[in-house]
Structures are given as C-alpha cells and as structure tokens.
C-alpha positions, -999 to 999 in steps of 0.1 A, spaced: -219 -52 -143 -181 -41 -154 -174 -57 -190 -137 -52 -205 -154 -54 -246 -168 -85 -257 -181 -120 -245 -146 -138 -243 -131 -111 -222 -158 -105 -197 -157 -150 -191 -122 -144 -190 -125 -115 -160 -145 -139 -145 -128 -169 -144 -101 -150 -132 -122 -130 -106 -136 -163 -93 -95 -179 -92 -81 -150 -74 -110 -155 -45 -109 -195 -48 -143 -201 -57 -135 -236 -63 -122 -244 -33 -150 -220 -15 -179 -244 -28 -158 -274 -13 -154 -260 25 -192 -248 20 -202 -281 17 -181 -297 45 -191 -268 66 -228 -276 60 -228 -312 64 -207 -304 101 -232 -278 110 -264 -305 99 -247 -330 123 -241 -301 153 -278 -293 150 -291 -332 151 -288 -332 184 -317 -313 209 -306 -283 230 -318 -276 269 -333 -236 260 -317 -213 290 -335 -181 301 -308 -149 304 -307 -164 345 -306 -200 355 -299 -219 389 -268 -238 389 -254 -264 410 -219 -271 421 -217 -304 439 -180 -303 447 -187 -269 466 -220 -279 478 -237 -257 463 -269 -262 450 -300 -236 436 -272 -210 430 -283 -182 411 -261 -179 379 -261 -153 344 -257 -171 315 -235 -144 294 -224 -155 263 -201 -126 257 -179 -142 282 -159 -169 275 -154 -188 309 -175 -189 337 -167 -170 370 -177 -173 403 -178 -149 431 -153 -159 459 -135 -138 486 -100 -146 513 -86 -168 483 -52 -180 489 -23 -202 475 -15 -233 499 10 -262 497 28 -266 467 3 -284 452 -13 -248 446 -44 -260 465 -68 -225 460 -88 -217 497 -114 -195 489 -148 -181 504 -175 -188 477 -206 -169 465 -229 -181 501 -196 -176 527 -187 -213 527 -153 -220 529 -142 -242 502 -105 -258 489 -99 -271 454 -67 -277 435 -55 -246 411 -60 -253 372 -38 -225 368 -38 -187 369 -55 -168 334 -54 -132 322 -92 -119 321 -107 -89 305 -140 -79 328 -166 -63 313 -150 -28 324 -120 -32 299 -95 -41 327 -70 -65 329 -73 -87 362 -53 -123 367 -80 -151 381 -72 -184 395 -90 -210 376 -105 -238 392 -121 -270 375 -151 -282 388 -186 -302 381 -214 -282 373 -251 -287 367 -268 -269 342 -302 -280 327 -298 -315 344 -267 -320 324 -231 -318 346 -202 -309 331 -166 -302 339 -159 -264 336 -135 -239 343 -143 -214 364 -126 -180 370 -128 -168 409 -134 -132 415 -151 -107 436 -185 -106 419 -198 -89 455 -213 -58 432 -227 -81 409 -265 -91 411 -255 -130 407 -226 -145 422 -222 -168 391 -215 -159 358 -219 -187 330 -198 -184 300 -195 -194 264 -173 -225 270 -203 -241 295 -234 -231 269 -214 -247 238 -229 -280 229 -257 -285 251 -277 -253 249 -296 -224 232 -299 -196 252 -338 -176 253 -330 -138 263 -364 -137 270 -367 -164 299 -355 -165 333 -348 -196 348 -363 -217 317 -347 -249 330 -362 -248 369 -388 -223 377 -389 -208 413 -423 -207 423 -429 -175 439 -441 -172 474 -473 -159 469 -486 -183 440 -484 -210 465 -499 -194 499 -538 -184 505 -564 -186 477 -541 -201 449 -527 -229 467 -540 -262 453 -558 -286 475 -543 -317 488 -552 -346 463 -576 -374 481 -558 -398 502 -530 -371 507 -518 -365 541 -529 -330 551 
C-alpha cells in the first residue's frame, strides 16, 4: 500500500481515491443492481441442451431442428426464392423443409454471420415454441443450406425464459432413437392395452 507520510494524508488519498471513482454512488447502483438481479432469478428457467426442436405454427412447422447460439443475437432461419410482393412488403420465401410460406416484412436488418461478413436479412416476426413456452420473435431469413440445422436461436429468444446446458441436446423433448424402441427393448403393452 502507497502512503504520501502520515495517517491524515494517506485517509486523505483515500477519500479522494474513493470520490474520483464514485464509491458512493457505486455501493448505491450495487444494491439496486442486486435486488433487480434477486427478482430476475425468482422466477424458474426451462434448461435448453446446445440443440432443441422448435415449432413455428404460423409456418407449420413443427419438430424443427434448431441451435440455440447465444453468441447471436436474433434468431435465423433457413429459407430460399425469397421475394418482396405488394406494397405491403409481404416476404415469399421457401423455408427450412421446401414449404412455401408468405408473412409480412418486419423490416430489413444489417447482420454480421459468423464468417465476419456483412449480409442485409429480411426480418420476419413470428410465434415460436420453445420449451412449451411461445413467444413472438424476430427471425432473420437466410440461406442456412450449409448449415447442420436450418434454425438458429438467438440471444433475444433465450432471454427470460431459459438457461442454456452446453452439455444437453434436446433437454426440453427427447427424440427417442429408433433402435431403443424396436426388438428386445421395446416395452410390453400394459394389460388391457390394445395390441
């Protein structure tokens, strides 16, 4: 520790030390900040694995795999043959499973990819379930055709409502895999069950 001589000088440094950096009015926003962040957590959170399957009832689309990124601040989905029509700016777009889809355009947004480029979206904003919870979301279309999900989930859609478990994968609805239900594990049919 730096003194400048005796006792009175080194409270002195410090008091002045502590006014250049507001210490006072540090302790006050500390407070506030914890009493916000003990209400935030009072709530539970759905956990997420790093994959999930999402549903998009205006698109009928339902069970569609999704990435939950959360370096990424708005959600995208994959999407092909988009085009502007009618002045209402009425996006036409071929989505993630080649379905044909037409929703009205939230507007157009300047996106960073993950590659460091530069790429203008349209935005669309749409329902989506998550972890049995539907939300409204924007959601960036792009071609994702490279990608090995056709969704992407970002930061704005996990806010609130969820804790993401890089561990998991599709924590909120598992996908029984083929084999753990055909042969010698399948369960028997419970009495009085129609076979």
């Amino acid at each position: 520790m730096c003194t400048l001589g005796g006792d009175d000088h080194s409270a002195d440094f410090k008091r002045a030390r502590a006014a250049r950096a507001g210490h006072r009015r540090y302790h006050v926003g500390l407070r506030v900040t914890a009493r916000k962040a003990a209400a935030r957590t009072a709530r539970p959170r759905i956990e997420l694995g790093w994959a999930e399957l999402v549903d998009l009832p205006e698109l009928h689309l339902d069970d569609l795999p999704a990435k939950i990124d959360t370096g990424a601040r708005t959600s995208s989905l994959h999407a092909t043959h988009i085009r502007i029509t009618g002045q209402a700016g009425v996006r036409k777009a071929r989505d993630a499973r080649a379905r044909q889809f037409s929703m009205p355009l939230f507007e157009n947004r300047r996106v960073r990819s993950s590659n460091g480029h530069h790429e203008d979206r349209p935005v669309i904003r749409t329902p989506v379930v998550l972890g049995g919870i539907e939300q409204l979301v924007e959601i960036t279309l792009t071609h994702r055709g490279t990608m090995a999900f056709p969704m992407l989930v970002g930061r704005s859609t996990l806010k609130r409502h969820y804790l993401v478990n890089c561990r998991r994968k599709y924590a909120t609805r598992p996908i029984a895999h083929p084999s753990a239900v055909s042969g010698a594990d399948a369960m028997p049919p419970a009495p009085g069950d129609p076979k």
